[in-house]
C-alpha positions as a Markdown table, in Angstrom:
| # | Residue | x | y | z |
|---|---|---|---|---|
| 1 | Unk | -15.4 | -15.8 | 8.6 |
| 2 | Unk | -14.0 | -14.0 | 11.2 |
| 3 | Unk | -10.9 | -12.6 | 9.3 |
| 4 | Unk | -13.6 | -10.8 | 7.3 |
| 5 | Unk | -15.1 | -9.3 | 10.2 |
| 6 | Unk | -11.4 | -8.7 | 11.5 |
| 7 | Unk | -10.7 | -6.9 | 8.3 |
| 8 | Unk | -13.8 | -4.8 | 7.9 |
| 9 | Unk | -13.9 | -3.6 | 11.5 |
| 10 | Unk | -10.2 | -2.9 | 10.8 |
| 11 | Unk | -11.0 | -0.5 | 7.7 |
| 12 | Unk | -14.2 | 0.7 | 8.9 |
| 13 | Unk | -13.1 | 1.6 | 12.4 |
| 14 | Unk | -9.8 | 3.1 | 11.5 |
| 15 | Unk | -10.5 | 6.5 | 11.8 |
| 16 | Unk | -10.8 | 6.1 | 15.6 |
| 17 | Unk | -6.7 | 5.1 | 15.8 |
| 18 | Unk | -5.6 | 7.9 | 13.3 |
| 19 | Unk | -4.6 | 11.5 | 13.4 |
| 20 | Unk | -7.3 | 12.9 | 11.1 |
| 21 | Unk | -4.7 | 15.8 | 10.3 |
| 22 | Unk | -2.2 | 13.8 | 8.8 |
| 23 | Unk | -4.4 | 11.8 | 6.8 |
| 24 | Unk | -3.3 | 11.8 | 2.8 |
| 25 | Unk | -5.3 | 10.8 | 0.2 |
| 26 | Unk | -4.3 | 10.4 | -3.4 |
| 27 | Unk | -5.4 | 8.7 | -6.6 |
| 28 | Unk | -3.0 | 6.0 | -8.0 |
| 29 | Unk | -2.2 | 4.3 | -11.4 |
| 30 | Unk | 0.3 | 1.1 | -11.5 |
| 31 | Unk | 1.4 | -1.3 | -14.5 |
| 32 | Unk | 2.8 | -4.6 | -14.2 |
| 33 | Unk | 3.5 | -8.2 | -15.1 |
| 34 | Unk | 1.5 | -11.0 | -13.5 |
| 35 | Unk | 3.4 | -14.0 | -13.5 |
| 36 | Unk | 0.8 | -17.6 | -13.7 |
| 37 | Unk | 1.0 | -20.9 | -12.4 |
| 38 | Unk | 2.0 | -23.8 | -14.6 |
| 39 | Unk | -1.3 | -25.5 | -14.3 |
| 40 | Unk | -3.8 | -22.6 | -13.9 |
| 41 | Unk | -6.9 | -22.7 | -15.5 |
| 42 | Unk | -6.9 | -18.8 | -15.1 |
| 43 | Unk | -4.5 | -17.6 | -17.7 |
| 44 | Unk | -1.6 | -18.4 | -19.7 |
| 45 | Unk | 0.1 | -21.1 | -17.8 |
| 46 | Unk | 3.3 | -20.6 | -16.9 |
| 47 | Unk | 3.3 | -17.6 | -18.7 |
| 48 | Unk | 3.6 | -13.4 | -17.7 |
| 49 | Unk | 0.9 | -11.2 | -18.3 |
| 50 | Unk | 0.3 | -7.4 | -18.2 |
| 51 | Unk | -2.1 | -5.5 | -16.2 |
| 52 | Unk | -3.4 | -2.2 | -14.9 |
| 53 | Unk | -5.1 | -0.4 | -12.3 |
| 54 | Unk | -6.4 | 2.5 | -11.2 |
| 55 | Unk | -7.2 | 3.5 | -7.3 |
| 56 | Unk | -8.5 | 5.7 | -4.9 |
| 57 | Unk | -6.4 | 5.7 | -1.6 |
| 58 | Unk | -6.2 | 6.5 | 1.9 |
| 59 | Unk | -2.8 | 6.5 | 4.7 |
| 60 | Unk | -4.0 | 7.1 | 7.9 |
| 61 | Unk | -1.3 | 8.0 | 10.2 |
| 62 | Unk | -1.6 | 6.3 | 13.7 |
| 63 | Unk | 1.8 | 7.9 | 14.9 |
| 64 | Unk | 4.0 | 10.5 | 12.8 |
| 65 | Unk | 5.8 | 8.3 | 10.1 |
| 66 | Unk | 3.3 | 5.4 | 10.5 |
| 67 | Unk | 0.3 | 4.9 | 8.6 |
| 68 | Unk | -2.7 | 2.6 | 7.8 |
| 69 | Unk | -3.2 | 2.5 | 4.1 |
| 70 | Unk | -6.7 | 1.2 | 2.4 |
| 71 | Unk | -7.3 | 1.0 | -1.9 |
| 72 | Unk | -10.1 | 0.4 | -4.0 |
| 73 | Unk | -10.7 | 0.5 | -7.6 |
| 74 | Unk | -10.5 | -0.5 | -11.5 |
| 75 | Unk | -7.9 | -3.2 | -12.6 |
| 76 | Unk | -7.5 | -5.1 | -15.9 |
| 77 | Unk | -7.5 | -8.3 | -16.1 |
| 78 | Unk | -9.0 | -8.8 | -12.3 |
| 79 | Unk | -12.0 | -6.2 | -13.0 |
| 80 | Unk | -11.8 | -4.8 | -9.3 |
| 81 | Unk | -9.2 | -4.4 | -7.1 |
| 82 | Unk | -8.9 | -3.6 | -3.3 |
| 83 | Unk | -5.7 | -3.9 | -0.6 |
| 84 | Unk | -4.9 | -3.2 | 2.9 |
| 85 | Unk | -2.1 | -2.6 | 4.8 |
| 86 | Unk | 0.8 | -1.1 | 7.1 |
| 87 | Unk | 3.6 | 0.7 | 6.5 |
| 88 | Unk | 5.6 | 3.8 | 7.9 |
| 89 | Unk | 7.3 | 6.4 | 5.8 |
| 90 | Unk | 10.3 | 9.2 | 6.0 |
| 91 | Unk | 11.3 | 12.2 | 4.2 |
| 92 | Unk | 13.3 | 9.8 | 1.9 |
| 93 | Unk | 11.8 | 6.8 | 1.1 |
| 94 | Unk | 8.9 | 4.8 | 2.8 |
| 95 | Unk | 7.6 | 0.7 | 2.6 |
| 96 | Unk | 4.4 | -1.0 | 4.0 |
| 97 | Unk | 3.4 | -4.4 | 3.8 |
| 98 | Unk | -0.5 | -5.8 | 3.8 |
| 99 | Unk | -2.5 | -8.0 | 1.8 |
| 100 | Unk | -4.5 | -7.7 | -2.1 |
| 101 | Unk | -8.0 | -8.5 | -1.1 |
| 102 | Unk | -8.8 | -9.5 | -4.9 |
| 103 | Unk | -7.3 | -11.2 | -6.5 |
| 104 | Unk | -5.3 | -12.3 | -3.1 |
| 105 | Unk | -1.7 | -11.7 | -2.8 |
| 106 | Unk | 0.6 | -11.1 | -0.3 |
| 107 | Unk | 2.7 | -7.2 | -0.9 |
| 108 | Unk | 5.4 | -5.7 | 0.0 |
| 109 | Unk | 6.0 | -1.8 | -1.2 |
| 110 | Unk | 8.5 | 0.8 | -1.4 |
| 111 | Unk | 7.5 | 4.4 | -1.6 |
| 112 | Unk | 10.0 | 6.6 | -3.0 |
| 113 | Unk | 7.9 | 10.6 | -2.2 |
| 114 | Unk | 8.1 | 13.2 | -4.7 |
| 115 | Unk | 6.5 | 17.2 | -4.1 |
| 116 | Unk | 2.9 | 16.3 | -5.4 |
| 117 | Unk | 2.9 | 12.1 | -4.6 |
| 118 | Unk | 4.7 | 8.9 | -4.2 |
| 119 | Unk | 6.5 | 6.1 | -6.8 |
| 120 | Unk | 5.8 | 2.9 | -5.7 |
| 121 | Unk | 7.5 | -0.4 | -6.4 |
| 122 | Unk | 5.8 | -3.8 | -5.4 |
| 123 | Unk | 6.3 | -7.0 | -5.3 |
| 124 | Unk | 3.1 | -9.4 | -4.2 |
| 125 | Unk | 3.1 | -13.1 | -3.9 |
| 126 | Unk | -0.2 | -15.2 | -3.5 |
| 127 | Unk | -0.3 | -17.3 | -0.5 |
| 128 | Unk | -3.1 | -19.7 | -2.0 |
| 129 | Unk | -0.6 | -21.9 | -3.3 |
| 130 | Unk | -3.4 | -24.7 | -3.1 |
| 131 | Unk | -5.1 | -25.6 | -6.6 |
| 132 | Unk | -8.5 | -25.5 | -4.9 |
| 133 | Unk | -8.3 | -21.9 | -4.0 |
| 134 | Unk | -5.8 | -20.6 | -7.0 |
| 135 | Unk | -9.2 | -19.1 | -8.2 |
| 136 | Unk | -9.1 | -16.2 | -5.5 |
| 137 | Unk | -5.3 | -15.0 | -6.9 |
| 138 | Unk | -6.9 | -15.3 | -11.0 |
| 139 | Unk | -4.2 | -18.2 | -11.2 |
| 140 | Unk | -1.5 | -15.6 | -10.4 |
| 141 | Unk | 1.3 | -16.7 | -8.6 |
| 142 | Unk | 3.5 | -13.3 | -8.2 |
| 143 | Unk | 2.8 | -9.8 | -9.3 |
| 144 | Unk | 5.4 | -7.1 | -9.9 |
| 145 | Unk | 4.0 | -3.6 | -10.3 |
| 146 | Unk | 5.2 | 0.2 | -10.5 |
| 147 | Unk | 3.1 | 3.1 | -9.7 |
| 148 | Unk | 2.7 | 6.5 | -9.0 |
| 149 | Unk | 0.4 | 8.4 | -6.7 |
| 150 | Unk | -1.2 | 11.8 | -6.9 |
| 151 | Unk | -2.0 | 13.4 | -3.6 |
| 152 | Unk | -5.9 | 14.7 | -3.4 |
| 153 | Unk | -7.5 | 17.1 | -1.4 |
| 154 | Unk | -6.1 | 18.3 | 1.9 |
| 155 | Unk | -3.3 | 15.6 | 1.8 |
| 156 | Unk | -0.6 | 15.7 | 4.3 |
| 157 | Unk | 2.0 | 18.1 | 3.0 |
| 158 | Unk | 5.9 | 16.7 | 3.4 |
């Protein structure tokens, strides 16, 4: 219980640690292969499986090339989607790590910036190994994604 609260006060407060200036926001569509545990009751077991999303996003720069990032939105086969995490960027490439809040995984992410946006490469893991919990990752074990972003608004210009 208090990891939630940890995590909320994390992406509701994080506009007090930021440099509103630098903020970029940008929409985001990915498409990748979910890869299933032998026994889940979740999916094709054993098996890979395709799936989609599409995000709304936010990096919130605590220090020049560092940033907080926060998603939200539509996914198939998981219905929702949402994720968290930390990462810092260059003019050449960028990574950040954090957690999938639904279904739970564990990424890592490289972001490779273009003029108008990002490519993004991932890898995710789901560290509820446990049969009692595989319900929280859909049954997933890893997921393997590539994406693009779109910078919005008054996003930070490189």
């Amino acid at each position: 219980m208090r990891s939630i609260f940890l995590i909320l006060f994390l992406v509701f407060c994080r506009n007090s640690f930021t440099q509103k200036s630098n903020n970029r926001s940008y929409l985001e569509l990915n498409s990748g292969i979910a890869v299933f545990e032998e026994f889940s009751s979740f999916g094709p077991s054993g098996r890979f499986f395709p799936g989609i999303s599409f995000l709304i996003g936010n990096q919130s720069f605590i220090f020049q090339n560092i940033f907080f990032e926060s998603q939200i939105g539509l996914a198939l086969p998981s219905i929702l989607t949402a994720k968290i995490g930390l990462g810092f960027i260059n003019e050449g490439i960028g990574a950040s790590i954090g957690m999938r809040l639904y279904p739970t995984m564990a990424y890592a992410q490289i972001h490779l910036p273009t003029s108008n946006g990002q490519f993004n490469i991932s890898a995710e893991v789901s560290p509820l190994t446990n049969s009692s919990f595989e319900s929280y990752s859909l049954g997933a074990r890893n997921i393997f994604a590539l994406g693009y972003q779109w910078n919005i608004g008054k996003s930070r210009k490189r």
